[in-house]
N, C-alpha and C positions, 0 to 999 in steps of 0.2 A: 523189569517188573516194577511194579508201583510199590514203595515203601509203607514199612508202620511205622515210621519215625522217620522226619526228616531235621537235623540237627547243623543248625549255622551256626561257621563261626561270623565274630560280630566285625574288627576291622578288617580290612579287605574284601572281606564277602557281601557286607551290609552296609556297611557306612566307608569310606576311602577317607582314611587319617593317616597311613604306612608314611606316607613320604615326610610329612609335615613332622608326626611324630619321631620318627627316626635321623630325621635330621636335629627335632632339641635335644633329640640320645647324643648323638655324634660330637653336637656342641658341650652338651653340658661332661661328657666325657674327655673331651678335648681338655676342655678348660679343666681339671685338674691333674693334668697330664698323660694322657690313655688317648694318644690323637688318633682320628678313623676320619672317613669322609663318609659320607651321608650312603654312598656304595655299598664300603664297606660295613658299615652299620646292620645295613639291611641282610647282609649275607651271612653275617657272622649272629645276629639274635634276633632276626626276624621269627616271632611265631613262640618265644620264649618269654617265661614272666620276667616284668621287669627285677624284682626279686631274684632271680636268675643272672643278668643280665650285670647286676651292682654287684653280687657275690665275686662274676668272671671277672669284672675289672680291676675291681680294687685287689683282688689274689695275685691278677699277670702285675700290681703296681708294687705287691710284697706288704700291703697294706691289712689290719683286721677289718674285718667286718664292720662299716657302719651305718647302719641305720637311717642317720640322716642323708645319706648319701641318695638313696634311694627315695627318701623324701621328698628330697628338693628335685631330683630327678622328673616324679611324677607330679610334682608341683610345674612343672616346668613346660612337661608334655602337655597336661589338662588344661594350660592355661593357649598352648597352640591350637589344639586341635579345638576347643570352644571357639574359637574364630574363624577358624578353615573348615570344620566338618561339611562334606558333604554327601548324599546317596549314592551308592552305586548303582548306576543306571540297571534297571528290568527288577533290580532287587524288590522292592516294595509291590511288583505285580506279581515274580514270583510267588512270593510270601502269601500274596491273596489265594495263587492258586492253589498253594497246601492248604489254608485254610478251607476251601471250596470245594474239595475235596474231602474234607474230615478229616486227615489227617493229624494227629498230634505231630508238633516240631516244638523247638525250643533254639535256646543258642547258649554255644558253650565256647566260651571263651579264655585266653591268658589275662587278659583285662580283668578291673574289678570292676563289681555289678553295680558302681559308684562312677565309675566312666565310661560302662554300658549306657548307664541312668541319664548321663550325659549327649550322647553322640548319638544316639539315637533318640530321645526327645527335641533334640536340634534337629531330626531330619524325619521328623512325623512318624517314626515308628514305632516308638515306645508305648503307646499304645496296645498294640497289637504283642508285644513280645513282652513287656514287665512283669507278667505270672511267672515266667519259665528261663528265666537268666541264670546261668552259673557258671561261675566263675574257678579256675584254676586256682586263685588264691583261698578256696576256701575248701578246696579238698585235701592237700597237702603237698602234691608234685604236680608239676608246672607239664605240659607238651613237651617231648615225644612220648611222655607216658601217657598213659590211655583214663587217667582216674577221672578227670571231668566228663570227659565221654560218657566213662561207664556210671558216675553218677545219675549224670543226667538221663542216662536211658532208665536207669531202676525207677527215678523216678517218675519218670514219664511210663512205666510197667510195660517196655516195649525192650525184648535182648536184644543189645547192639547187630548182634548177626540179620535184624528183620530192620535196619536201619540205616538210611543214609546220609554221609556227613558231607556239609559242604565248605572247604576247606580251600585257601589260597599260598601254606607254607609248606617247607619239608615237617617241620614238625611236627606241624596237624595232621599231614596224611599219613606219618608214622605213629601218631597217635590213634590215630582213629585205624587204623587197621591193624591195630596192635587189640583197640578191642574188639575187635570180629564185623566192624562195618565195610560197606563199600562206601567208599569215598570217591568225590569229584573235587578236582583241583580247578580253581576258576583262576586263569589264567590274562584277565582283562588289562591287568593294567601293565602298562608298556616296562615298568622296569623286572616285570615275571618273567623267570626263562621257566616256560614252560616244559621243555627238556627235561629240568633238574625236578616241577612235578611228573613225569609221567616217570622219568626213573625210579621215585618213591614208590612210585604203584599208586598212584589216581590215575584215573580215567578223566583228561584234560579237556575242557571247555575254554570259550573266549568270549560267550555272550551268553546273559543269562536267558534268555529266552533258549537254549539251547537245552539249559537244565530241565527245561519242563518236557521235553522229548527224550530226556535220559532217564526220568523216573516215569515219566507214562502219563503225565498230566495231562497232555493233550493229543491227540492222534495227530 
């Protein structure tokens, strides 16, 4: 069935920064002692805020919490993926056809609406999506919890249950069907085991022209 809400998330789904960015996680974790490889990285806090992400290291380091860790961290990221950002292919047609359709969408992210602002005006789409950006950092918990989801749906006046999210981690798809949507896992880029989404419970894709035949865009 054709959705009353369709809800992106923004890396992976919309713009392809995962690799880039999680490898200057891996680095700049490395380098104060917390070593991962860019693999591991992605398995262990893909899809989680980075907020999140600096709380889990510096606790396995026996360290308190600091602040600037996560700073320089996303100082770090913002400064990669401003050079590497780019579309994910059929993204940007997809996106035309929710609009073409009438549908309301937005996009709900772990990211903030400051490197949304980012990565997506580097890859011509911010245009189209800068009314309707929200971000995980500013509802109060990060993915597998559902509270950006369910933000975003109230305020798009659309109950998550008449909504679909399009999602490419474990956490998103447990977030998102934690608030009562169906979720599709986009499954395009070669380091996804799409396995580990369909066991979440999405319904698995590999190309986004695919999506448009899962919500009814096009016959």
């Amino acid at each position: 069935m054709t959705p009353d809400l369709v809800i992106f998330d923004c890396d992976g789904v919309l713009v392809d920064t995962e690799t880039v960015a999680h490898q200057r996680m891996a680095d700049a974790f490395t380098e104060i002692g917390f070593a991962m490889s860019l693999h591991e990285c992605r398995d262990l806090f893909e899809g989680k805020t980075l907020e999140d992400l600096c709380r889990h290291v510096q606790d396995e380091l026996g360290r308190k919490p600091d602040p600037e860790l996560t700073l320089h961290v996303r100082h770090q990221i913002e400064t990669a993926v401003a050079e590497q950002v780019t579309i994910i292919p059929g993204a940007s047609e997809l996106l035309d056809a929710v609009i073409a359709r009438d549908i309301p969408y937005c996009v709900a992210s772990s990211g903030s609406v400051r490197k949304m602002h980012m990565t997506l005006g580097k890859t011509g789409l911010l245009d189209r999506l800068e009314h309707v950006l929200f971000s995980a950092q500013d509802v109060g918990r990060g993915k597998p919890h559902p509270d950006v989801f369910l933000a975003a749906a109230q305020a798009l006046g659309v109950p998550c249950e008449r909504a679909v999210i399009i999602e490419d981690s474990v956490s998103g798809i447990r977030a998102g069907l934690t608030a009562g949507a169906r979720v599709l896992g986009y499954a395009g880029d070669p380091f996804t085991k799409p396995e580990t989404l369909e066991a979440a419970g999405a319904q698995v894709f590999f190309d986004m022209d695919d999506a448009h035949y899962m919500m009814n865009l096009k016959g």
